[in-house]
C-alpha positions in Angstrom: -7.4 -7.5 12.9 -4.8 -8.1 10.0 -4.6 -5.2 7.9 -3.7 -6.0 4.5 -2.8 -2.6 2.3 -0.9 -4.3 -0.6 0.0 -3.2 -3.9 -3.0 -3.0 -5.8 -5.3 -4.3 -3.2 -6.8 -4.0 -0.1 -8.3 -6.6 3.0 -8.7 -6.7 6.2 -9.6 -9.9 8.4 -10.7 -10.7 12.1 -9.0 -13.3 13.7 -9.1 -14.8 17.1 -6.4 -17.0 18.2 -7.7 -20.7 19.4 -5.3 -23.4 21.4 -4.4 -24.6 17.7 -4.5 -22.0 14.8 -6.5 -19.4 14.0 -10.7 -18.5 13.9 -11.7 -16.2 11.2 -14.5 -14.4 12.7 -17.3 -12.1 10.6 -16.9 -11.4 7.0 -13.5 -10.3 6.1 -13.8 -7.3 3.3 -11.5 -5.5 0.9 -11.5 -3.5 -2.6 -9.0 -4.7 -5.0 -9.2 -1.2 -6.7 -7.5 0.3 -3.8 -3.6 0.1 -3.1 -0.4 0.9 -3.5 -0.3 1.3 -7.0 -3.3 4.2 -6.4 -1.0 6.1 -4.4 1.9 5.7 -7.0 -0.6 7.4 -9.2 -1.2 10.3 -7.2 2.3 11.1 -6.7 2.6 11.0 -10.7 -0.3 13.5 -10.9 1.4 15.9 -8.8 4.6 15.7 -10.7 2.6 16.1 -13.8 0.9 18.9 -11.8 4.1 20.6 -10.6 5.6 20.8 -14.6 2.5 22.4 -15.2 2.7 23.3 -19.2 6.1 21.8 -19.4 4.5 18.4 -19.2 5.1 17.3 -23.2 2.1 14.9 -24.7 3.5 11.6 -25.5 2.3 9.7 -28.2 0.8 5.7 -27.7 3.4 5.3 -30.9 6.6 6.9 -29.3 8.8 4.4 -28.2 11.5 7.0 -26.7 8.7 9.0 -24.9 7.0 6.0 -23.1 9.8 4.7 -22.1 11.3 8.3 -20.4 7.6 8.4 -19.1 8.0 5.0 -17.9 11.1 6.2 -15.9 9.8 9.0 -14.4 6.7 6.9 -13.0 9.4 4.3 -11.5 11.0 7.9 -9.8 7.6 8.5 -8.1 7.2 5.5 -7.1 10.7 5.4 -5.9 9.5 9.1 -3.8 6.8 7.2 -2.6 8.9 4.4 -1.0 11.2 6.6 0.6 8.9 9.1 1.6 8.1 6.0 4.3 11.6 7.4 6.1 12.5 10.1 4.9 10.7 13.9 5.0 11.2 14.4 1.5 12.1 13.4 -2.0 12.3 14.1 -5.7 11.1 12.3 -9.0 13.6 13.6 -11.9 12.2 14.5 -15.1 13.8 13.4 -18.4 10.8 13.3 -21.1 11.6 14.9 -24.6 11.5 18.7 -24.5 11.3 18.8 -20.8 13.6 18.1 -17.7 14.1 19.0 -14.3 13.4 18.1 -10.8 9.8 17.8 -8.5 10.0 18.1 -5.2 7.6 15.7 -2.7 7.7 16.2 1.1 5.3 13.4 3.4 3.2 15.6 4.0 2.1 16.6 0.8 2.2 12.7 0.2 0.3 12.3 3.7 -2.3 14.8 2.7 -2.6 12.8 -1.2 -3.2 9.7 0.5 -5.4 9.9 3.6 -8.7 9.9 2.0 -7.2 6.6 0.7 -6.0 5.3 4.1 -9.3 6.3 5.8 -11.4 4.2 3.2 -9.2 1.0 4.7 -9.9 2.0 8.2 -13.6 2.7 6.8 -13.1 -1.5 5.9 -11.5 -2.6 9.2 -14.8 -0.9 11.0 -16.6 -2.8 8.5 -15.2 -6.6 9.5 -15.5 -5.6 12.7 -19.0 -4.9 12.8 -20.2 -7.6 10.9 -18.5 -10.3 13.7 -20.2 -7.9 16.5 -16.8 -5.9 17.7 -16.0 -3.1 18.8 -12.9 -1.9 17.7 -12.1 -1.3 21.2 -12.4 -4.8 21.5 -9.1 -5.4 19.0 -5.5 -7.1 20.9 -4.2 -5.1 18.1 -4.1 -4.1 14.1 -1.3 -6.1 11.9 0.0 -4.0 9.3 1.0 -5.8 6.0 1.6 -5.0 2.5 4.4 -3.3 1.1 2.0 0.0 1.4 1.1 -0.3 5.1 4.8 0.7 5.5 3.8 4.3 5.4 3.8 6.4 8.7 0.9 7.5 8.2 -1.1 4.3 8.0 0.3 3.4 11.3 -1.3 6.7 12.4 -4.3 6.7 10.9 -5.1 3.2 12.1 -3.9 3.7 15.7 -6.2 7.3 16.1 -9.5 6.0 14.1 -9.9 2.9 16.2 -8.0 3.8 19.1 -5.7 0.4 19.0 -2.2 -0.2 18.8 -0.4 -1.4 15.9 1.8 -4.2 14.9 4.0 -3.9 12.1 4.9 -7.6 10.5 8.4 -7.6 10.3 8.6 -8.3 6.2 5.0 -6.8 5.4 5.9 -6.9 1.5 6.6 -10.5 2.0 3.4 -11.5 4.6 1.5 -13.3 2.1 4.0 -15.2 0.0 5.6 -16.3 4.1 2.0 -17.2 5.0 2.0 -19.3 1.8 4.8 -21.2 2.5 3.9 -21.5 6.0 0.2 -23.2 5.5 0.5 -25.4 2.4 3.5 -28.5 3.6 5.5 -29.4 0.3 4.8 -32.9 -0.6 7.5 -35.4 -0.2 5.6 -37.2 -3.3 6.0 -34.8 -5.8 8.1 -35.2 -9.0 11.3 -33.3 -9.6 11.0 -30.6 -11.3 11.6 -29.9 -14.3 
């Protein structure tokens, strides 16, 4: 099964391996409401949670406030990522009239996400069924997509349907390799430009 837990999007696929390339069996599924970026948002809620009436409104019309907003949603994101090795991290807060410092540890990221991560396994289940395997039946789960990177996708995966895991070695990169990999460049084409 290739596990596919992007930024902004999910799929998974069955495939079985023939003598030349590669059988895609059942119907492969996804939701391309469900990824990374959900996550991102759910670490922004608890900062915004954590300042509690510190939080200032900013206005659609100020310039200085969505941009220090815009930097302290790149900090959770940044939480989020290294949340993937380390135990903990913080977000800094700079918005006008309030500063200061939010603290995230993985498992209060771990216990944000899994409903999330359980949906996807919900989905592998799913494109399993429909080509008539059992999970059980699985060589293995490839994780890829910058957001499979988490721990506890790894875990999640492994304990739902009781298979091990691979991890692709450059999972933010899998699709743009696999690109390259299946479409040959032309020799024919023009220069460019």
């Amino acid at each position: 099964a290739v596990y596919d837990l992007g930024g902004g999007t999910f799929d998974a696929t069955l495939l079985r391996k023939t003598a030349t390339s590669f059988e895609i069996l059942g119907s492969p599924r996804g939701d391309d409401r469900l990824g990374g970026v959900d996550m991102d948002e759910m670490v922004l809620d608890h900062v915004v949670r954590s300042m509690g009436p510190r939080w200032p409104d900013v206005a659609d019309d100020d310039a200085v406030g969505l941009a220090a907003l815009a930097q302290v949603r790149a900090g959770a994101v940044d939480a989020k990522e290294a949340l993937s090795s380390d135990t903990q991290a913080t977000v800094p807060v700079v918005l006008p009239g309030c500063s200061g410092e939010v603290l995230i540890s993985r498992s209060e990221l771990e216990q944000m996400v899994a409903p999330v991560v359980l949906r996807t396994v919900d989905l592998v289940r799913q494109v399993a069924g429909s080509a008539d395997v059992a999970p059980d039946e699985l060589d293995a789960v490839l994780l890829v997509g910058g957001a499979s990177r988490m721990p506890l996708v790894a875990e999640l995966v492994t304990s739902e349907l009781g298979r091990p895991v691979v991890v692709d070695a450059h999972p933010k990169y899998a699709v743009c390799l696999g690109a390259a990999i299946a479409v040959p460049v032309s020799r024919t084409m023009p220069p460019p430009a």
